[in-house]
ROKEMI-980428 format. One record per atom (N, C-alpha, C, O): residue in three letters; x, y, z. Coordinates in steps of 0.1 Angstrom, whole numbers, plus 5000, padded with zeros to 4 digits. Atoms other than C-alpha are relative to their C-alpha. Example, Ala and Ser with C-alpha at 12.3 -4.5 7.8 and 13.67 -1.06 7.14 Angstrom:
BEGIN
ALA500949885000ALA512349555078ALA500950125000ALA501950125007SER499149895000SER513749895071SER499250115008SER499750225009
//
This chain:
BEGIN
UNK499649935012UNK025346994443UNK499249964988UNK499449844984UNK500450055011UNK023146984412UNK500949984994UNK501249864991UNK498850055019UNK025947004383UNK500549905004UNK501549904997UNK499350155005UNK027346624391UNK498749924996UNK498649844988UNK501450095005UNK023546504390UNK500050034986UNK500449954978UNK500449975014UNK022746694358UNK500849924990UNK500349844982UNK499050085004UNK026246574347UNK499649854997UNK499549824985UNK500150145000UNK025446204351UNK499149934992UNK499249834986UNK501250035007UNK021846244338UNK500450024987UNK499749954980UNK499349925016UNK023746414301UNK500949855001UNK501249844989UNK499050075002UNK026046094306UNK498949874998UNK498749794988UNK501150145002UNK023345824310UNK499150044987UNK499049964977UNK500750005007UNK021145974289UNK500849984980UNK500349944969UNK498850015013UNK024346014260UNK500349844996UNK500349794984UNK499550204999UNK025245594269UNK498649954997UNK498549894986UNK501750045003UNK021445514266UNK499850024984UNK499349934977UNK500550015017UNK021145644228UNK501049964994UNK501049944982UNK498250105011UNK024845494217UNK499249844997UNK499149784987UNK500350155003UNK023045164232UNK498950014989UNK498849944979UNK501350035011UNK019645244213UNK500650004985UNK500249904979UNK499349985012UNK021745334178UNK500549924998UNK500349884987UNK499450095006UNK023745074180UNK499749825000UNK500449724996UNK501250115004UNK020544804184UNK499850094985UNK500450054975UNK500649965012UNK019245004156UNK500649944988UNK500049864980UNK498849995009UNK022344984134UNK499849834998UNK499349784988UNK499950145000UNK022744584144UNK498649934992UNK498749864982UNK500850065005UNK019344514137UNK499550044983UNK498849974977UNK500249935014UNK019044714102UNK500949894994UNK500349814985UNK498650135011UNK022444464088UNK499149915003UNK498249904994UNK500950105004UNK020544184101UNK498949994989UNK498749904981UNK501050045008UNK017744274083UNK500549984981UNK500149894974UNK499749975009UNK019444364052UNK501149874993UNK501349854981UNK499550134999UNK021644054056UNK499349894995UNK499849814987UNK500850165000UNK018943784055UNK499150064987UNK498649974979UNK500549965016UNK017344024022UNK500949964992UNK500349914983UNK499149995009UNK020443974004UNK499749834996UNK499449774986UNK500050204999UNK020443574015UNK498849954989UNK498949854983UNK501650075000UNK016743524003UNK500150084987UNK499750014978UNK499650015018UNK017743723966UNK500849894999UNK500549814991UNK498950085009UNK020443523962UNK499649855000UNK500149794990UNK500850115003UNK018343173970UNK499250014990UNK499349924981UNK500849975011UNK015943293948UNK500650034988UNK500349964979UNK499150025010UNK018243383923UNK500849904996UNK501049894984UNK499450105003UNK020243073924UNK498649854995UNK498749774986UNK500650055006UNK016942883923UNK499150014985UNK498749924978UNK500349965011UNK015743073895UNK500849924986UNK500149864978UNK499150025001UNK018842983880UNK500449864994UNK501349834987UNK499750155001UNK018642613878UNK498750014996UNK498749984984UNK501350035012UNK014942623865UNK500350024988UNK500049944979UNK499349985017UNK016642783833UNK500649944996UNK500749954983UNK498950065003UNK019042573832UNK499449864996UNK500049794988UNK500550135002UNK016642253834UNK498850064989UNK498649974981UNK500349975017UNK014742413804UNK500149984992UNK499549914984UNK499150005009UNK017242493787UNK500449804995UNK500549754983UNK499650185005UNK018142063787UNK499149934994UNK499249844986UNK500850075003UNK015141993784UNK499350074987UNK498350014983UNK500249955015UNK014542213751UNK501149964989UNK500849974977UNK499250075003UNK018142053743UNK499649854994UNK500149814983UNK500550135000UNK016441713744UNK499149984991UNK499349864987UNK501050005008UNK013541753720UNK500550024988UNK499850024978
//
C-alpha cells in the first residue's frame, strides 16, 4: 500500500525539520548569549578604566 509509506515519509520528513529548527533555534541563543556576555565584559571593563581616570584626575 503506498499511503502508510507516503504517510511515514510526511512524518519523517515533518520530525526531521522540528530537529533542524530546533538546532537552529538553540544555536542562534547560544550565539546571541555569548554576544550579550562579551558587551557586558567589555562594558564592565570599559567601566573600570573610567573609573581609574576619574582617581587618577582626583589625585592631581
Amino acid at each position: 500500500m503506498p499511503f502508510p509509506d507516503y504517510a511515514d515519509t510526511v512524518l519523517a520528513v515533518v520530525a526531521a525539520g522540528g530537529w533542524i529548527l530546533a538546532g537552529v533555534v538553540t544555536w542562534r541563543h547560544r550565539r546571541n548569549e555569548a554576544g550579550r556576555r562579551q558587551a557586558y565584559e567589555l562594558g564592565m571593563l570599559h567601566a573600570q578604566e573610567m573609573a581609574e581616570d576619574f582617581r587618577a584626575v582626583q589625585r592631581k
